[in-house]
C-alpha positions in Angstrom: 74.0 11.3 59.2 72.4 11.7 55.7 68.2 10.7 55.5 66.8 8.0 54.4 67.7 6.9 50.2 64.2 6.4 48.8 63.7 4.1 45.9 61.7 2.0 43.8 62.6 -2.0 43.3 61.0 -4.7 41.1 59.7 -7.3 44.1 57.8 -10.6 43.9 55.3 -8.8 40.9 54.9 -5.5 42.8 56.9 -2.0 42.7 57.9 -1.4 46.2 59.2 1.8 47.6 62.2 1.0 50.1 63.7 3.5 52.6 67.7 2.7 53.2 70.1 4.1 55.0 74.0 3.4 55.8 76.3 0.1 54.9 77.0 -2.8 56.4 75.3 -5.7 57.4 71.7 -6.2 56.4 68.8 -5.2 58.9 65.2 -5.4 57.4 62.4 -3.3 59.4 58.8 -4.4 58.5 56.1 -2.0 59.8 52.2 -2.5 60.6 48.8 -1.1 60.8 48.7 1.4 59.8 51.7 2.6 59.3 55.1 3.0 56.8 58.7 2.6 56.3 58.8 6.3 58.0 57.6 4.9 61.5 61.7 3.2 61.7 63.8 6.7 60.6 64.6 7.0 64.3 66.1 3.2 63.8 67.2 3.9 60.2 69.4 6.5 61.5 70.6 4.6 64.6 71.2 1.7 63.0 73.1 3.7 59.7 75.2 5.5 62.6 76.1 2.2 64.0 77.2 0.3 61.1 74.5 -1.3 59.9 72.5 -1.4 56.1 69.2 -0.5 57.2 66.3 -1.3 54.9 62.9 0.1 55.9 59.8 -0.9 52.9 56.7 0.6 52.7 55.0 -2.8 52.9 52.7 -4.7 50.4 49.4 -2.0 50.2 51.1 0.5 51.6 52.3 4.4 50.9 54.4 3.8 47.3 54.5 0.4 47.5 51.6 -1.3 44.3 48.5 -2.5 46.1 47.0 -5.2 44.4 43.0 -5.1 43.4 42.9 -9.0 44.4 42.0 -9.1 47.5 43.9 -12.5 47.7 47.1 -10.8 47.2 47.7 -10.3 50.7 48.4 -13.6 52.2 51.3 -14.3 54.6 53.1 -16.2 51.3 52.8 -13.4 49.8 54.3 -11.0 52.7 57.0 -13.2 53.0 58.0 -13.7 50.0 58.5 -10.0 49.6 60.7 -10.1 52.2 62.8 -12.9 50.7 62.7 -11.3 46.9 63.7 -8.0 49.0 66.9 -9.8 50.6 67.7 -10.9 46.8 67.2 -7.9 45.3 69.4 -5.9 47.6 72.6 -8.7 46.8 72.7 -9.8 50.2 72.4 -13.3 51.0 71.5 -13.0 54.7 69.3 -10.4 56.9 67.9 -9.6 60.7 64.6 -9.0 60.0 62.6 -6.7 62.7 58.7 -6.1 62.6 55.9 -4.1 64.5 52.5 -5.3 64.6 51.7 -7.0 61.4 54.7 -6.4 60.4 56.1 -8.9 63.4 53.7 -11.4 62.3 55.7 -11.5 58.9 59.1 -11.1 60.3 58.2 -14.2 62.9 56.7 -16.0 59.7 59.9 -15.2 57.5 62.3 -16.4 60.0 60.0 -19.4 61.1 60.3 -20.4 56.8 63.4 -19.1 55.8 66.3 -19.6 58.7 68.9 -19.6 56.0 68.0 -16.1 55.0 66.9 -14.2 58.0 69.8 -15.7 60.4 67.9 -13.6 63.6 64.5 -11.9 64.3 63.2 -9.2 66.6 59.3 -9.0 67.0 57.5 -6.1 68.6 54.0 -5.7 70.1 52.9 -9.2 68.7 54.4 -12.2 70.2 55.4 -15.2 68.9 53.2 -18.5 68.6 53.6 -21.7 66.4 50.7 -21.6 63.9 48.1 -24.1 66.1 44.8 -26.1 64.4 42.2 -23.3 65.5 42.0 -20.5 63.0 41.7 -17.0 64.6 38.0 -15.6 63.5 37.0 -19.0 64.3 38.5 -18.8 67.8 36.3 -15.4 68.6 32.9 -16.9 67.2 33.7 -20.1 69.3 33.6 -17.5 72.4 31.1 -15.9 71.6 32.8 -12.6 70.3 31.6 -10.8 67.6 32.9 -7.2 68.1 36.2 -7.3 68.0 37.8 -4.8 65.7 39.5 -7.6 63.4 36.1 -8.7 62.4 34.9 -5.7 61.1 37.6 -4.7 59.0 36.3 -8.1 57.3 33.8 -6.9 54.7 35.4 -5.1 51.9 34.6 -1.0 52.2 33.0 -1.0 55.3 36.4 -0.1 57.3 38.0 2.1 54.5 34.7 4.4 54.1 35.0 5.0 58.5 38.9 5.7 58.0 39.0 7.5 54.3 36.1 10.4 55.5 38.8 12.2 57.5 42.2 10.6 56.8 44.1 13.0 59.5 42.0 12.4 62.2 41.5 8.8 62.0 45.7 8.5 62.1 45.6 11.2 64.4 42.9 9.3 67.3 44.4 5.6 66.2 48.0 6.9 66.8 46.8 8.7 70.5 44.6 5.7 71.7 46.5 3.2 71.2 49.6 4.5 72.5 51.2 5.0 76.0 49.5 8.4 76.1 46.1 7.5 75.8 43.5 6.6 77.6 42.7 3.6 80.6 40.7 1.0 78.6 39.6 -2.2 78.9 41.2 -3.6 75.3 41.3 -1.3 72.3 39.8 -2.3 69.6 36.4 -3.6 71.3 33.5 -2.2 69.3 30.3 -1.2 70.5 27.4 -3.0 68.9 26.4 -0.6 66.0 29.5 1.6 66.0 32.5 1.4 64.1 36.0 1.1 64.9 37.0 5.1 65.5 34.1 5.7 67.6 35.5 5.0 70.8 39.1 6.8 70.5 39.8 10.0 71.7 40.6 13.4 69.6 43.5 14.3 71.4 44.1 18.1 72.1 47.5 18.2 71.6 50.0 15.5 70.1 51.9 13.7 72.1 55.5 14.6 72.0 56.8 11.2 69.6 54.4 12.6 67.1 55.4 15.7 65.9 52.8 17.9 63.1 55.5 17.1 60.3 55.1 13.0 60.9 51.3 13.1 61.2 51.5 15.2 57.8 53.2 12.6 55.9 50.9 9.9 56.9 47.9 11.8 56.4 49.5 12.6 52.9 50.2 9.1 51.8 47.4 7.2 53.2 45.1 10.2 51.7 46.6 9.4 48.1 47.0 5.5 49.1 44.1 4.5 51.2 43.6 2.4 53.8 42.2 -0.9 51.3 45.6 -2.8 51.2 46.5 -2.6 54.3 42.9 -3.8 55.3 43.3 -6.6 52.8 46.5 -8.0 55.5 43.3 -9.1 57.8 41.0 -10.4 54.8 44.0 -13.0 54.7 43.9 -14.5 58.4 42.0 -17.4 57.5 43.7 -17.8 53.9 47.3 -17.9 55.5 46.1 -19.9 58.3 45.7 -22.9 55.8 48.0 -22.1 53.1 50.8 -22.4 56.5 49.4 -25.7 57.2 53.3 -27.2 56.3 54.5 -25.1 59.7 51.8 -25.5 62.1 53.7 -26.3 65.4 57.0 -25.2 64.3 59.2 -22.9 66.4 61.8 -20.3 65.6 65.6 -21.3 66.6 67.9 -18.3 65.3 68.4 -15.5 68.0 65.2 -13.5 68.7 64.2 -10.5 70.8 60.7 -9.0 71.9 60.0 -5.9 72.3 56.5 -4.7 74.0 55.0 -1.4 75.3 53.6 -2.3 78.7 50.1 -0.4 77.8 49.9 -2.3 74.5 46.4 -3.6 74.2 47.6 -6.2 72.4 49.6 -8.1 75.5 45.8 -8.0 76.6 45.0 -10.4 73.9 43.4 -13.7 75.7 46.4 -15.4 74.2 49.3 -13.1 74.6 50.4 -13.8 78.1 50.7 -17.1 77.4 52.6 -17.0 74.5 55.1 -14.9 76.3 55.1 -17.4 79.0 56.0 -20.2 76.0 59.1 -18.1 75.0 61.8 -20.6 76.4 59.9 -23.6 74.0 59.1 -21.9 71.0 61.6 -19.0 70.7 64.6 -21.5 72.3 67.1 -18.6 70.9 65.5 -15.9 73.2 68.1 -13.0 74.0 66.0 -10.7 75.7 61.7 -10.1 76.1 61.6 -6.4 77.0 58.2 -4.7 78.6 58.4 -1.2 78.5 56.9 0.2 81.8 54.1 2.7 80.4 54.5 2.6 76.7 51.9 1.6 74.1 51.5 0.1 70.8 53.8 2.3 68.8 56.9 0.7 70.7 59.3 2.3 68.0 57.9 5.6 68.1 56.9 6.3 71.9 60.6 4.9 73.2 62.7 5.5 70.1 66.2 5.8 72.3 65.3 2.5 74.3 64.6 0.6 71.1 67.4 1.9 69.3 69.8 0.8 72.5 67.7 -3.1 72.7 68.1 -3.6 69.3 71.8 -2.6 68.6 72.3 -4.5 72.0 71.1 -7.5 70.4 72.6 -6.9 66.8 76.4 -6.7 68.7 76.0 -9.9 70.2 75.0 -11.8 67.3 
């Protein structure tokens, strides 16, 4: 199977790079923090082999995709409607859109909007919830937290000075502790009063075997050249979004949906996360499958590639 077909498309105002691979029906992969369209060539090749049009972005502020100066450029709206220009620009007229992480939060949002266009979604790592009438960062502050990692990246420069003095090993000790690999913890990304966000992730001594000295070089390449501002700008947005999506507060999805989880992802330790799983049969009513797999972490694409690849061509068949 050929790599990846890298190119650069006129989106929504922005140049975005795209990754694509194979023909056929349109899938859409939308990555996180921090990551790029690179962290799907296991499902770019998969899903080529299988039959599929697979369409991986460097998102909005990240790797060749324009980053914005306006820190306002960054709202869900905007994420979106990259997706939806993305759809158009491609000449398709329909799309399964899958997303990690942030990127989850946009392919939940852009099905939640758009059911005409995205006619299925798979999340992973970050489950689904209708948008409620408490706004996250007011949420922490109403219990009392005020070290939460998502805070800090609030101020503008604070976060990209900590991950910008040594871009290799800040990828390298967010990639490790976060994953399946790393250490026990109580919930990554709690911050010790005075300390930033790196400070309590391990250096590991090796790489762990998903992560291979060739990956780590190209994102240590492109978020060296890049930096870490735009996708830092995604969480400047919470509150924005969070009243700009006033219209679909309490909404739920309807098309045919999947989740996909690492077990050791810190992020089913959110307060909320159980209980938005727990919702699934209300507000994801087209659930095919919510898969938890036993001792992987947040990089649920990367760690178990193979079982991925298998869930989501699973899902794609029966649609």
């Amino acid at each position: 199977m050929n790599e990846p077909h890298l190119e650069m498309l006129d989106i929504n105002g922005i140049r975005m790079q795209v990754a694509t691979q194979g023909s056929g029906p349109l899938v859409l992969l939308c990555h996180g923090f921090p990551e790029l369209w690179y962290s799907w060539r296991n499902q770019l090749a998969a899903l080529a082999t299988a039959g599929y049009r697979a369409v991986a972005p460097d998102m909005r502020g990240y790797g060749g995709t324009d980053a914005p100066a306006e820190p306002d450029a960054y709202t869900t709206l905007h994420l979106v409607g990259d997706m939806v220009e993305l759809v158009n620009a491609l000449g398709e007229q329909q799309a399964v859109i899958v997303g990690h992480d942030w990127g989850a939060l946009v392919a939940w949002s852009a099905a939640l909007m758009r059911p005409d266009l995205f006619r299925a979604v798979v999340g992973m790592s970050v489950p689904f919830s209708p948008l409620g009438h408490v706004e996250f960062l007011s949420a922490l502050a109403s219990r009392g937290i005020s070290d939460f990692y998502i805070q800090y990246f609030q101020t503008p420069g604070v976060a990209e000075a900590e991950l910008e003095r040594d871009v290799e090993s800040s990828l390298r000790r967010m990639y490790f502790s976060g994953s399946g690999d790393g250490p026990d913890r109580t919930m990554f990304g709690m911050l010790h009063p005075g300390q930033g966000f790196l400070e309590g992730m391990i250096e590991p001594e090796t790489l762990p075997a998903w992560l291979s000295r060739e990956d780590l070089a190209y994102y240590t390449r492109e978020f060296t050249r890049s930096g870490f501002r735009g996708g830092l700008n995604w969480y400047r947005n919470i509150t924005r979004s969070w009243t700009l999506l006033a219209p679909w507060r309490g909404c739920i999805i309807r098309q045919p949906s999947m989740f996909i989880a690492g077990q050791r992802d810190d992020v089913l330790k959110f307060p909320n996360s159980p209980r938005q799983i727990k919702a699934f049969a209300q507000t994801l009513p087209g659930l095919r499958g919510c898969h938890i797999l036993e001792d992987a972490g947040h990089w649920i694409q990367r760690e178990r590639a193979t079982e991925v690849n298998e869930l989501l061509l699973g899902f794609l068949k029966e649609l």
